[in-house]
C-alpha positions in Angstrom: 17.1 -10.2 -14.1 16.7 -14.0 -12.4 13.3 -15.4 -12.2 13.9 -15.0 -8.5 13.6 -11.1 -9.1 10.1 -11.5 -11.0 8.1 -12.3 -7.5 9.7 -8.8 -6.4 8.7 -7.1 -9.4 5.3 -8.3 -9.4 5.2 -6.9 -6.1 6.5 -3.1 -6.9 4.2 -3.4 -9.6 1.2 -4.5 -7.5 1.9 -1.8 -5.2 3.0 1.5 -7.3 0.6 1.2 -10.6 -3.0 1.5 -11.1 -3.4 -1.8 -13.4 -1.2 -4.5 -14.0 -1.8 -7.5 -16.3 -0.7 -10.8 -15.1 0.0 -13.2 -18.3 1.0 -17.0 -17.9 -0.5 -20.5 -19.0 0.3 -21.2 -15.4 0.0 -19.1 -12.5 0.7 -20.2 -8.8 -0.2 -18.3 -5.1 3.6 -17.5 -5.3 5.3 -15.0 -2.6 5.5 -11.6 -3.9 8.0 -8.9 -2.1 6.6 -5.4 -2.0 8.6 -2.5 -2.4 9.4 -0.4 1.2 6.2 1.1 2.0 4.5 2.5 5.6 1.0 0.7 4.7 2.8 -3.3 5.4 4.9 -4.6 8.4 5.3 -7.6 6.3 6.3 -6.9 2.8 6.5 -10.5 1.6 2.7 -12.1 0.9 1.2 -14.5 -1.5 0.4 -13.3 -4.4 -3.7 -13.1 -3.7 -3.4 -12.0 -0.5 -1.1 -8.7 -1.9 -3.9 -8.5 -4.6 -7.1 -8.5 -2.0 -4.9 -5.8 0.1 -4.7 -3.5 -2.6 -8.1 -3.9 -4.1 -9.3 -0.2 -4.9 -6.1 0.9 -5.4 -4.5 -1.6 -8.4 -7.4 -2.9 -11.0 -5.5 -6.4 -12.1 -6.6 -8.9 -14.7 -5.3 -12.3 -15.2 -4.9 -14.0 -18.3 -3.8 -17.9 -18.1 -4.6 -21.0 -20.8 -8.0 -22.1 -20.5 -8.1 -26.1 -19.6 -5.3 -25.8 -17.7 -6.2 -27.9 -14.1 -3.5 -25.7 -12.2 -4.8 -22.9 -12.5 -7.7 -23.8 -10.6 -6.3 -23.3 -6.8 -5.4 -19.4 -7.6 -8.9 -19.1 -9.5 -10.4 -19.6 -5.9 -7.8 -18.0 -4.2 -8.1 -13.6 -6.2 -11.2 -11.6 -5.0 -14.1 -11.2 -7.3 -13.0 -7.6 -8.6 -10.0 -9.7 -10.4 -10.8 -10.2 -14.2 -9.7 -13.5 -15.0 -9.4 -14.6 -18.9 -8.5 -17.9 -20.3 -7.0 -18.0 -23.7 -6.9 -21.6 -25.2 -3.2 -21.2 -27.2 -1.7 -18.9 -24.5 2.3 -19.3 -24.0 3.0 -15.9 -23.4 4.4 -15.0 -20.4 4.7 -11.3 -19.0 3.9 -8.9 -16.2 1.9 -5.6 -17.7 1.5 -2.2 -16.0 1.5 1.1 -17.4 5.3 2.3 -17.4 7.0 -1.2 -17.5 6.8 -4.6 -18.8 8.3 -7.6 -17.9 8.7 -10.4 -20.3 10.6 -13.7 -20.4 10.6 -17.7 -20.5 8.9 -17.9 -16.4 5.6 -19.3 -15.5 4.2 -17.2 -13.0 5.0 -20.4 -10.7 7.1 -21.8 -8.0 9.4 -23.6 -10.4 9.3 -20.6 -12.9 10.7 -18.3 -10.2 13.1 -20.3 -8.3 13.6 -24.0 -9.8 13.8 -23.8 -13.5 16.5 -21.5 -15.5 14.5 -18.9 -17.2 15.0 -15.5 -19.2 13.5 -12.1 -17.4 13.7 -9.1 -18.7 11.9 -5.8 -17.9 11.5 -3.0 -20.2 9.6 0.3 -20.4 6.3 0.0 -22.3 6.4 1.9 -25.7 2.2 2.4 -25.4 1.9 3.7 -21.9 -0.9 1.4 -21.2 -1.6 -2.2 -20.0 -4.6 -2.6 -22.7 -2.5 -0.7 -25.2 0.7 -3.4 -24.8 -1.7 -6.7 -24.4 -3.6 -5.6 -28.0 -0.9 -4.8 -29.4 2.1 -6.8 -28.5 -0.1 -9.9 -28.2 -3.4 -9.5 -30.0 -5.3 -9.3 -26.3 -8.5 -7.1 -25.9 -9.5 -6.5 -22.5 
């Protein structure tokens, strides 16, 4: 998969799981493409806006590198009922929900989607859970 696909699958996830783990030093308001649906006219949204529209219906937590000034603007920008972690030596980068995993070189940024020339791959998750995959794939308790 490009990068380019990873706003896309952000968005299916988003829309057809019940929790989905966003993991990335750096994370940006990117535009995220949900799949065909008859809830949204408009299927492409930045990424907190597709998160405040779903609230009740996807539980998402956000882990990014604590310090990190970036990450301030989309700290502002996700609803209160987002759980937001900082992790001081965080470089992994992947997209967590139940049934799939992405996983790959990306940012969860404008140049990590469509500028730089990343790996993306996306893969079933052997545990069947986001918490099962973040503790233990990466060590992550939340």
């Amino acid at each position: 998969m490009t990068s380019d696909g990873l706003s896309t699958y952000i968005g299916y996830a988003l829309y057809s799981s019940d929790e989905v783990a966003l993991v990335s030093p750096w994370i940006s308001d990117i535009t995220v493409k949900l799949p065909v649906n008859d809830e949204f006219d408009d299927r492409r949204m930045l990424l907190s806006e597709a998160i405040r529209k779903l609230e009740g219906d996807t539980r998402v937590t956000v882990l990014i590198r604590s310090g990190e000034e970036h990450n301030n603007y989309i700290r502002g920008e996700l609803s209160e009922t987002v759980q937001v972690h900082s992790i001081h030596d965080l470089h992994a980068k992947c997209v967590v929900a139940p049934e799939h995993v992405y996983t790959g070189s990306a940012n969860i940024t404008r140049g990590g989607l469509h500028i730089n020339r990343e790996l993306c791959q996306i893969n079933e998750n052997p545990y069947d859970s986001v918490s099962g995959y973040l503790r233990e794939e990466l060590e992550l308790y939340y």
